[in-house]
C-alpha positions as CSV (number, residue, x, y, z in Angstrom):
1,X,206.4,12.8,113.4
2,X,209.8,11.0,113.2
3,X,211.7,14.0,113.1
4,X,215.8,13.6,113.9
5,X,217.5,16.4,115.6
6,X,221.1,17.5,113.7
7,X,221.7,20.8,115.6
8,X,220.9,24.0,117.4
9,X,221.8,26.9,118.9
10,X,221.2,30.7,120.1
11,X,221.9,33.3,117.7
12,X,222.4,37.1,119.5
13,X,223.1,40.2,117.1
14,X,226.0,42.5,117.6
15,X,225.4,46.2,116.0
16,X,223.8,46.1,112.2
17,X,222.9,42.7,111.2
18,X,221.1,41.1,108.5
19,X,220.3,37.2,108.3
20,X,222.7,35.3,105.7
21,X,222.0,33.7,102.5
22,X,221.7,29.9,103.4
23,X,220.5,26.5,101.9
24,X,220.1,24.1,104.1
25,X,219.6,20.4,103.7
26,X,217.3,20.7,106.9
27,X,214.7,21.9,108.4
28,X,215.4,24.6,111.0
29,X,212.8,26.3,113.2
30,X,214.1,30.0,114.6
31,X,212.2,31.0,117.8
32,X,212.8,34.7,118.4
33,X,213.4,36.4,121.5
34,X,214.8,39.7,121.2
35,X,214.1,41.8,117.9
36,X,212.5,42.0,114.9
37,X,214.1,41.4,111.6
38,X,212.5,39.9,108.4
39,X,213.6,36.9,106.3
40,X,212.2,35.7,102.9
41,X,212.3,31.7,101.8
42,X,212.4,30.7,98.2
43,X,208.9,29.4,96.7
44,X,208.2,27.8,93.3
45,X,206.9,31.5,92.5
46,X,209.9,33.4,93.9
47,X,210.5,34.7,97.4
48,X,207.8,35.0,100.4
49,X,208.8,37.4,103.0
50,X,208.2,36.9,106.7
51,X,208.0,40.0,109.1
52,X,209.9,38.2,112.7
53,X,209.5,39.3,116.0
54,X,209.7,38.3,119.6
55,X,207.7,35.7,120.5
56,X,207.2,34.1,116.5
57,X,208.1,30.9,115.4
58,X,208.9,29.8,112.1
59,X,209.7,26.7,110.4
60,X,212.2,27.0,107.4
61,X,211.8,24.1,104.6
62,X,215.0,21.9,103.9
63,X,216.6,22.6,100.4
64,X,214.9,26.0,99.9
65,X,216.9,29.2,100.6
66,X,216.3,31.8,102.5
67,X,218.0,35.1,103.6
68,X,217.2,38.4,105.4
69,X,216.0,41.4,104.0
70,X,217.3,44.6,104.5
71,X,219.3,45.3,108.3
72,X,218.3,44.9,111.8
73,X,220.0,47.9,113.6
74,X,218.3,46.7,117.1
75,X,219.4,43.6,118.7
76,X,218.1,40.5,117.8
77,X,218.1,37.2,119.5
78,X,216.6,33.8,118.9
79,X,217.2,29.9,119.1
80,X,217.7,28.3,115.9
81,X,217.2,24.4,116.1
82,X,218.0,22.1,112.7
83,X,216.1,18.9,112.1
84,X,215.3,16.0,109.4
85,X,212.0,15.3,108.5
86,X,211.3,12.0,106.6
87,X,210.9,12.7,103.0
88,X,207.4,13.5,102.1
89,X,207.1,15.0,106.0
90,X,206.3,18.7,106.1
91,X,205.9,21.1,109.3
92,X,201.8,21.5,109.6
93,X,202.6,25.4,110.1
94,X,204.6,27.6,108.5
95,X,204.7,31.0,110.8
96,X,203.2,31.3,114.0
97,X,203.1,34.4,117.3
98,X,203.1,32.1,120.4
99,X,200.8,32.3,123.0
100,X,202.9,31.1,125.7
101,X,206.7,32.0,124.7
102,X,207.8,30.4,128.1
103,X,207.2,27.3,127.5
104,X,209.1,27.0,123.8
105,X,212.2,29.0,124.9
106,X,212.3,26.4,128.0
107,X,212.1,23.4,125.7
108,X,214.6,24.7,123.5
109,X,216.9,25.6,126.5
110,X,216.7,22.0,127.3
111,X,217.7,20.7,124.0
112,X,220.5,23.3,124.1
113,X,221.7,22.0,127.9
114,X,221.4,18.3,126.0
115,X,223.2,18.7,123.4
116,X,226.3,20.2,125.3
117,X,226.1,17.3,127.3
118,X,226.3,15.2,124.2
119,X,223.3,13.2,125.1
120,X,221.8,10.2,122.9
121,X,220.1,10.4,119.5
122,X,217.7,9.1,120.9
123,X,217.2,12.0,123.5
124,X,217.7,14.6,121.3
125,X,215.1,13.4,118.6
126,X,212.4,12.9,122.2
127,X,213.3,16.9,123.3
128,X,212.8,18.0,119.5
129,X,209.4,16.0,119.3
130,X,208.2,17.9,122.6
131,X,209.3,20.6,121.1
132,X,207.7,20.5,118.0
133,X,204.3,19.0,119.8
134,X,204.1,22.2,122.1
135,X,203.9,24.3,119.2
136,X,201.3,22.8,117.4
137,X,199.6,22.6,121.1
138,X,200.2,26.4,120.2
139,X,198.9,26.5,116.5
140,X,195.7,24.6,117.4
141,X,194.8,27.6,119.7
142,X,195.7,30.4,117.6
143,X,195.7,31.6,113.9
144,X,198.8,31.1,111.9
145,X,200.6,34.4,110.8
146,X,200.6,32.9,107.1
């Protein structure tokens, strides 16, 4: 996968929340930690709604919008990282429950600690292509959500 890293971050809810309305022209996987909240993406048919909770990852398709449904009155927490793919590239998964949640909230604590240090392209795009390889290690292992 040649994959280039634009951003990332970690989202944490204060009080009611509900996930904004947002079209991207990137991909962005969320990896939730704290929470459960649900978010729909727009298909060719519609919208597909995903149920989120610690511990899921899901990959959110460039160009497509997507926005919460309804409001998450319990805390809610989880990394957010925003990436290219090459056109014609898509994600292998779509929604996945990790086995070991450890090792992804690591890995995107790294690219985190990275990218306030302003590192290279080059070492950004390396962190998100471990990143990205651990959780298809993940995927291979398990059953997708959807």
């Amino acid at each position: 996968m040649n994959a280039r890293y634009c951003n990332g971050g970690k989202f944490t809810s204060r009080d009611d929340w509900t996930h904004p309305d947002i079209k991207n022209d990137t991909t962005e996987l969320i990896a939730v930690t704290e929470g459960s909240f649900c978010i729909e993406e727009e298909t060719a048919d519609g919208f597909k709604t995903y149920e989120l909770e610690p511990g899921d990852i899901i990959y959110l398709d460039a160009g497509k919008l997507h926005r919460g449904v309804g409001s998450s009155i319990e805390r809610v927490s989880f990394y957010w990282i925003h990436f290219y793919l090459p056109e014609g590239e898509f994600m292998p998964i779509k929604h996945l429950r990790l086995g070991d949640v450890y090792s992804v909230t690591l890995l995107c604590r790294q690219i985190l600690h990275y990218q306030a240090k302003r590192a290279s392209a080059e070492v950004m795009d390396s962190l998100l292509c471990v990143l990205n390889a651990e959780i298809d290690s993940q995927n291979i292992k398990r059953e997708p959500l959807d």
